[in-house]
C-alpha positions in Angstrom: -22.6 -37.4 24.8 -23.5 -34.5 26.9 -19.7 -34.2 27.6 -19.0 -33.2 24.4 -21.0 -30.3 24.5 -18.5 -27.7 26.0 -15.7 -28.8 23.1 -18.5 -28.1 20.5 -19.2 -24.6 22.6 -15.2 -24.1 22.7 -15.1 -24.8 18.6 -17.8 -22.5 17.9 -16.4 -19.5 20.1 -13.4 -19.7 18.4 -14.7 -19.6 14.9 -16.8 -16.6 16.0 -14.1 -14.9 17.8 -11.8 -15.3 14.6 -14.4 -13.7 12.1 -14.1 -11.0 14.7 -10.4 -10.6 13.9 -11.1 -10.7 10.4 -13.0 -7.8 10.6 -10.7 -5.6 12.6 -7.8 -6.5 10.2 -9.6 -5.1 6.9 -10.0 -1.4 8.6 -10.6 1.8 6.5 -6.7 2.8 7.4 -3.6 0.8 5.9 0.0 1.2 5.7 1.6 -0.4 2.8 4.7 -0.1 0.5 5.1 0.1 -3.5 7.7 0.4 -6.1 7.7 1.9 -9.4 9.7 2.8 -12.3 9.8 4.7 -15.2 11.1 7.8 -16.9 11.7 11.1 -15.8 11.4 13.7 -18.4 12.2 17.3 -18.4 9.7 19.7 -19.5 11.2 22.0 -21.9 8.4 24.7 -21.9 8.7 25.4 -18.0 9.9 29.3 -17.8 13.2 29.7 -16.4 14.3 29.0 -13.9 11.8 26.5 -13.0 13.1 22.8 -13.8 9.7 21.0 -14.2 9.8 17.0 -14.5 6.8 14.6 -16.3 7.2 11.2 -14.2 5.4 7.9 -16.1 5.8 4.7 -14.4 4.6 1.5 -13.3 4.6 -1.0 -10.0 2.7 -3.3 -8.0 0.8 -3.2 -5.2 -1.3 -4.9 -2.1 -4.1 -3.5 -4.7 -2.6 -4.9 -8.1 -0.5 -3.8 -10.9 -0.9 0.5 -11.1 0.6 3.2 -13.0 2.0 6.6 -12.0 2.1 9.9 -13.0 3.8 12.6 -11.3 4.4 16.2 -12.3 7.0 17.9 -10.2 9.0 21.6 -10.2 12.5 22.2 -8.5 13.4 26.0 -8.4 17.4 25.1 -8.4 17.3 29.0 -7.4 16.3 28.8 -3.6 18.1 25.9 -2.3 18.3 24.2 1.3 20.4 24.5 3.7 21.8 21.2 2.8 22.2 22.3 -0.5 19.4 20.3 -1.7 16.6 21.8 -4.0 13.2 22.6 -3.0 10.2 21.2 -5.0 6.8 20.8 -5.1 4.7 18.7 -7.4 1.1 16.7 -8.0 0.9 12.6 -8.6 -1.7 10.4 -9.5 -1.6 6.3 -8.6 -4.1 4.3 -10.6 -4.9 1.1 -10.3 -5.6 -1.5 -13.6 -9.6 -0.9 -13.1 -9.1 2.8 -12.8 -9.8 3.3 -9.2 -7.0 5.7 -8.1 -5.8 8.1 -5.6 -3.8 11.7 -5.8 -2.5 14.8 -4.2 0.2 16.8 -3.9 3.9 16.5 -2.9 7.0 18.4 -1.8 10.8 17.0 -2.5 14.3 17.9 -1.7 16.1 16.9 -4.7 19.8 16.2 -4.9 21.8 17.7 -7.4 23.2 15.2 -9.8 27.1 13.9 -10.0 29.1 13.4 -13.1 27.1 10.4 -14.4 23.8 12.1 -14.1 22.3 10.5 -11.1 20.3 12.3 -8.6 18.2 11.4 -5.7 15.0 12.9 -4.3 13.3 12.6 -1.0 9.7 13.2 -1.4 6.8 13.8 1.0 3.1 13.0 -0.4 0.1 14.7 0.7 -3.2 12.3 -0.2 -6.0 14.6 -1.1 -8.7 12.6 -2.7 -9.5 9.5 -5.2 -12.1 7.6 -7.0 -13.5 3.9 -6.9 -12.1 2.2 -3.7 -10.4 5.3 -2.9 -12.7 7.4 -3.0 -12.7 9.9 -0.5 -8.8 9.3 0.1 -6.6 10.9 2.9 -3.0 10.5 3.9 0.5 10.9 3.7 3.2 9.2 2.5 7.1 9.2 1.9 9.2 8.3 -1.3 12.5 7.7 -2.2 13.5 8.4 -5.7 16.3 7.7 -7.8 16.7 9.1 -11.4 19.4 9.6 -14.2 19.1 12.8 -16.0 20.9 11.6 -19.0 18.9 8.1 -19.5 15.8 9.6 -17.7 14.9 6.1 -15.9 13.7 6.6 -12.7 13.0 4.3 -9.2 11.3 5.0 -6.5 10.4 3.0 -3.4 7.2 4.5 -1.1 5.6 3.8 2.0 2.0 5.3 2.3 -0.8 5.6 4.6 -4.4 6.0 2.9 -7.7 6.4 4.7 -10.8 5.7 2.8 -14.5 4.7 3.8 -15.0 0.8 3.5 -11.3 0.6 2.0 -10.2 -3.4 2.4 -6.9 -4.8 1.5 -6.7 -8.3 0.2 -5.7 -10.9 3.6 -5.5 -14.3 3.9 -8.3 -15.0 7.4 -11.2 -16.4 5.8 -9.1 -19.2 4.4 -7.2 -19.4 7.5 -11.0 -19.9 9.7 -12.2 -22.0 7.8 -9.5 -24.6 8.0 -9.2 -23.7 11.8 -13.1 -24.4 11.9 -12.4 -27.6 10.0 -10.1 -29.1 12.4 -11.5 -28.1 15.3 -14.5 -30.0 14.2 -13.0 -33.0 12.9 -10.8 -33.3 16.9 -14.6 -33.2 18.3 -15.9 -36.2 16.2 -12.6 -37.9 16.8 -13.0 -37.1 20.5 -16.7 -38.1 20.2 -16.0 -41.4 18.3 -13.6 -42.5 21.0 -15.5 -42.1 23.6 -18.6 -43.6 22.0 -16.5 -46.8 21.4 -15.2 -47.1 25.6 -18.2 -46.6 26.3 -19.4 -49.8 24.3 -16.1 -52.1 25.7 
């Protein structure tokens, strides 16, 4: 009996040592990936020559289901040196609850072909939020597709959001406890075994 007593020691580090990964995983820093789609609508009243867009849309997240709102101006005056057009814009992502983030953003947007399809590559700038956000920094980068004639849009972003005592759902407490369950069920197997040589 008093052999079993370093497996129990081994089982119980473990366990304790795995609720200490579980709290480094959920840090106030994550990295994570949406979509979204919607439409894309220019603003009539902007003053020339100022194209200003109104973005609606909708996605999922590591957070849930959200929607988007994103408010953006191209001056088709100044444009790159790739021939792409300067922008800058704001954008909103809330969550069902409410809980949401924001900032601003710049783009270079693509002037559209024949069938009215364009393409923007957008940089986000996260300046603040409210619920689990709130307090929000970061960045992020977005890439944007949209149809001037049908006004749908797509976009696919990655984005990087700090927030005090922000957590991400993740799987490790159920992972722990069945690790703690089977590690406890090889001891009493282990114990019942030797418990029975011991008795032939």
């Amino acid at each position: 009996m008093h052999n079993s007593h370093p497996l129990w020691f081994i089982c119980l580090g473990l366990i304790v040592f795995g609720f200490g990964l579980t709290t480094t995983v959920k840090a106030d820093s994550i990295t994570f990936s949406v979509t979204h789609a919607g439409l894309s609508i220019v603003d009539p009243n902007a003053p020339p020559p100022i194209i200003a867009f109104n973005a609606n849309g909708s996605g999922s997240s590591i957070f849930g289901n959200f929607s988007f709102e994103g408010l953006g101006l191209v001056d088709p005056t100044k444009p790159n040196a790739n021939g792409t057009l300067p922008g800058t814009g704001t954008f909103t992502f809330m969550l069902a609850n409410g809980d949401k983030f924001f900032g601003t953003f710049t783009n270079a947007f693509a002037p559209p072909d024949a069938q009215g399809n364009a393409t923007a590559s957008i940089s986000y700038l996260i300046t603040g939020g409210t619920g689990i956000f709130a307090g929000a920094t970061g960045t992020g980068t977005d890439f944007t597709h949209v149809n001037l004639f049908t006004n749908v849009y797509t976009s696919t972003d990655t984005l990087t959001i700090s927030a005090p005592g922000l957590t991400a759902p993740v799987p490790e407490p159920a992972t722990l406890l069945l690790l703690g369950t089977g590690l406890t069920g090889v001891a009493l197997r282990i114990r019942q075994r030797r418990a029975k040589t011991r008795r032939t």
